[in-house]
C-alpha positions in Angstrom: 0.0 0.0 0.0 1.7 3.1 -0.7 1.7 6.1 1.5 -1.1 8.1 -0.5 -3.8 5.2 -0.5 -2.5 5.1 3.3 -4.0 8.5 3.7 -7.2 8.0 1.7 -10.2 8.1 4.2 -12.6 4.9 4.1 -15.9 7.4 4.3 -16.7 11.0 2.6 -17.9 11.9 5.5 -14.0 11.5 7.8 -11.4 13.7 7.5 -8.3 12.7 5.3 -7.9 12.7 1.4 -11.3 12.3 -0.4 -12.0 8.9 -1.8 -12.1 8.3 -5.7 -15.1 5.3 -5.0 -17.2 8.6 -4.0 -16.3 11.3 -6.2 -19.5 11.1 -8.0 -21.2 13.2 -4.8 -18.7 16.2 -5.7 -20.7 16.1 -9.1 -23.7 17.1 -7.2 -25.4 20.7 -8.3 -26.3 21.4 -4.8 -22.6 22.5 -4.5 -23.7 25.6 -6.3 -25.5 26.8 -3.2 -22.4 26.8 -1.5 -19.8 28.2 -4.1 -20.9 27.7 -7.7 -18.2 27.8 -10.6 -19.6 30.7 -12.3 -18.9 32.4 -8.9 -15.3 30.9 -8.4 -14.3 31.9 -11.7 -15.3 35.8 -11.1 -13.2 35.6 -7.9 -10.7 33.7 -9.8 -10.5 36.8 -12.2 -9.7 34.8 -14.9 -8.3 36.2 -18.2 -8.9 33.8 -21.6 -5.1 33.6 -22.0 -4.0 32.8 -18.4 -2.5 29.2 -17.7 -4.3 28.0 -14.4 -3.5 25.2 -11.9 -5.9 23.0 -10.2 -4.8 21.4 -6.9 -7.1 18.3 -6.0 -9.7 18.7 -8.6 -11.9 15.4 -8.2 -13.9 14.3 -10.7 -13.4 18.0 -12.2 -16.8 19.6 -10.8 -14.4 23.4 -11.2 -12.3 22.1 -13.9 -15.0 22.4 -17.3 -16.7 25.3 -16.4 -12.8 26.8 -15.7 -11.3 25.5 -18.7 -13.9 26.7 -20.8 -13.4 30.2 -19.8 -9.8 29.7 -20.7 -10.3 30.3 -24.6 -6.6 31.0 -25.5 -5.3 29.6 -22.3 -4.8 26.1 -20.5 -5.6 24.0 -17.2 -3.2 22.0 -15.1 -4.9 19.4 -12.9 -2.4 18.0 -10.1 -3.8 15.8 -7.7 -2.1 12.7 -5.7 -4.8 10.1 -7.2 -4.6 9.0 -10.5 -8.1 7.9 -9.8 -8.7 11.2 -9.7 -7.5 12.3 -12.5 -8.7 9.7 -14.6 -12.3 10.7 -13.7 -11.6 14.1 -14.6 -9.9 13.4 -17.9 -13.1 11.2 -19.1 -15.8 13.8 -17.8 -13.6 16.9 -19.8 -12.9 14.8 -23.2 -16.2 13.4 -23.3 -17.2 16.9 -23.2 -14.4 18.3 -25.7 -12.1 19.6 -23.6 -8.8 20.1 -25.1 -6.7 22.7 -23.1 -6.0 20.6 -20.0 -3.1 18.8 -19.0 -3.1 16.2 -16.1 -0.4 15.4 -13.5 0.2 13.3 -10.4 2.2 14.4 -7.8 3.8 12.7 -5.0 2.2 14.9 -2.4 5.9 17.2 -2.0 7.3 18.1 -4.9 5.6 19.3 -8.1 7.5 18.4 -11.0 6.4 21.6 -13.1 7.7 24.7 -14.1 8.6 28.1 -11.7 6.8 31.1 -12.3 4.3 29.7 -15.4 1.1 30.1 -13.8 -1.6 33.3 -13.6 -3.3 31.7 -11.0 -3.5 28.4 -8.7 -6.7 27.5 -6.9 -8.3 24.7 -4.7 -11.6 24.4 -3.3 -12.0 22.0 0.0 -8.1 21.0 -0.5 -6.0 22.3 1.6 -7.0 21.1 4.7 -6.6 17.3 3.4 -3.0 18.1 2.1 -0.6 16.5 5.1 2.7 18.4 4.3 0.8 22.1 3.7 4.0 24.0 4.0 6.3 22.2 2.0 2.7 22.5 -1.1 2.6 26.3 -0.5 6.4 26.6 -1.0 6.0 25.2 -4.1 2.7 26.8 -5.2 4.9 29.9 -4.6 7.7 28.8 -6.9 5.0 28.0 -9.7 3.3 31.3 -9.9 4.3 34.1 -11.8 5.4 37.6 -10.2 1.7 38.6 -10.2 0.0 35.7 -9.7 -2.6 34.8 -7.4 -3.2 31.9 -5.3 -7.3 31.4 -4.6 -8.3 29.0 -2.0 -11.9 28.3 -1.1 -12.9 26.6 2.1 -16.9 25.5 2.1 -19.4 24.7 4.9 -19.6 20.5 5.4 -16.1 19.7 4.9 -14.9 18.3 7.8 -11.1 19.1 6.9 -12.2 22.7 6.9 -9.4 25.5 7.8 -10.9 28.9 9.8 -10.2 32.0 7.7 -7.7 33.2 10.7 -6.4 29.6 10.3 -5.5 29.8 6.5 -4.8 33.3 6.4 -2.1 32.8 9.1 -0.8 29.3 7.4 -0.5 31.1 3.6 0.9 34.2 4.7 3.8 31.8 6.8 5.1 30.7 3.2 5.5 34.1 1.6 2.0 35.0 0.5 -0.2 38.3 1.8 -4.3 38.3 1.5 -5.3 40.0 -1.7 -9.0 39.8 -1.1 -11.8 38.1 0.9 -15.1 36.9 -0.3 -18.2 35.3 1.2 -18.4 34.6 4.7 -16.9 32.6 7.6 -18.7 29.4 6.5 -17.9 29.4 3.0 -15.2 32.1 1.9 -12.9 32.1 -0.8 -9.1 34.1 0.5 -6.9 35.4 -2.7 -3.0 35.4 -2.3 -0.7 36.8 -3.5 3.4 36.9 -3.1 4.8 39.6 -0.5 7.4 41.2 -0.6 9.7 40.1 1.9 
């Protein structure tokens, strides 16, 4: 057993890295009441030309509506599951998705290139990633000068991070809060690199 499928929960309900035998409940359109993708991808601020990476997309519930809105630009999904990632890949080319690239990683390093993204985002991630510091240095190294880092933390998940939680984590590996949207249940915090 290798150490990721060590870290897989048994339920969706635990905490611990979501389980690909349930993924099809992160399909579910009740997630729009909580943060739809028309929603993530005004916060997002997405340009058609930016290149955009994806940490621990699922079955891709953010990924098509995200990659679509990319006209002239591309999608990287990155996730620790090849499960994962295989759901994605067959929901976005069944639906003729061609601008998306997708990549395992080994849960430290990410074997991509420095400063090539506009903007990285995950939605109910970051609280299931066991080595967070060692993922934001690196999310740091991928993102261009001006990039932004978005994560969104939703009502339900039980690996949930408090907006003083994540905003103290982030800013610890070289990041300051850009904005703030929603509210303490379901929020979405935008990064970007300081200065220091």
């Amino acid at each position: 057993m290798t150490d990721t499928e060590k870290r897989i929960k048994n339920s969706f309900s635990g905490k611990g890295v979501f389980p690909p035998k349930y993924a099809f409940t992160l399909l579910i359109p009740l997630r729009n009441l909580f943060l739809s993708p028309k929603k993530l991808i005004q916060r997002l601020g997405l340009e058609e030309s930016h290149r955009v990476l994806e940490v621990g997309p699922g079955p891709g519930y953010f990924s098509l509506p995200v990659s679509r809105a990319l006209r002239s630009g591309s999608l990287v999904l990155l996730d620790i599951q090849q499960a994962m990632l295989d759901l994605a890949k067959k929901r976005l080319q069944k639906r003729n998705v061609c601008n998306v690239r997708y990549v395992l990683c080994n849960g430290d390093d990410i074997n991509l290139e420095s400063a090539s993204f506009d903007r990285v985002f995950m939605v109910t991630v970051i609280g299931e990633i066991e080595n967070k510091n060692q993922y934001l240095k690196e999310i740091h190294r991928l993102l261009k000068v001006d990039g932004v880092l978005s994560i969104s933390e939703l009502a339900g998940d039980p690996d949930k991070l408090s907006q003083e939680a994540l905003e103290a984590l982030v800013c610890s590996n070289g990041f300051k809060v850009a904005q703030s949207f929603g509210n303490k249940r379901n929020y979405t915090l935008n990064f970007k690199k300081s200065d220091i």
